[in-house]
C-alpha positions, 0 to 999 in steps of 0.5 A: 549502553545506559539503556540496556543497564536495568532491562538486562543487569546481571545477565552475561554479554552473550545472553544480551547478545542473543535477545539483541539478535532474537529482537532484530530476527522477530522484526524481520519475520514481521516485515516478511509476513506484512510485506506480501500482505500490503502488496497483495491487497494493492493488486486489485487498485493497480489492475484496475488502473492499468486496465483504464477502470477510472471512478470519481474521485469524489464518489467512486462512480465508474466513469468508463462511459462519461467523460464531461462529468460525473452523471452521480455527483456533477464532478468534472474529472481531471485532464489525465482521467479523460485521458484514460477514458478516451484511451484506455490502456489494454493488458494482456 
């Protein structure tokens, strides 16, 4: 262990043992703080994609009502988003 060598010299092996353990508690306390934040903030995205709710993928224009093309930017959306449009998914 060369690379614990100057970080912990003269300390004894229990105390090098506690900042080991101290590390690895403080990166689980982070993951659990980060986790349900990410998830909270993908929520709303997958709502709105279960829900049907299909935007242009160039400019975020809700395509709800169209399904040749985007009446803002002239973009042709994919065969799976005509799809949703023609046959949105209800969730209740």
């Amino acid at each position: 262990m060369f690379w614990i060598e100057p970080a912990f010299r003269g300390l004894s092996p229990y105390k090098i043992l506690l900042a080991m353990l101290v590390t690895c508690l403080y990166a689980c306390l982070w993951l659990l703080i980060w986790i349900p934040i990410v998830i909270s903030h993908m929520r709303p995205a997958v709502r709105r994609v279960l829900a049907g709710h299909v935007a242009c993928r160039k400019c975020g224009y809700d395509l709800c009502a169209t399904v040749d093309c985007c009446p803002e930017c002239g973009t042709v959306p994919s065969q799976d988003a005509r799809e949703l449009i023609e046959n949105p998914r209800r969730t209740e």
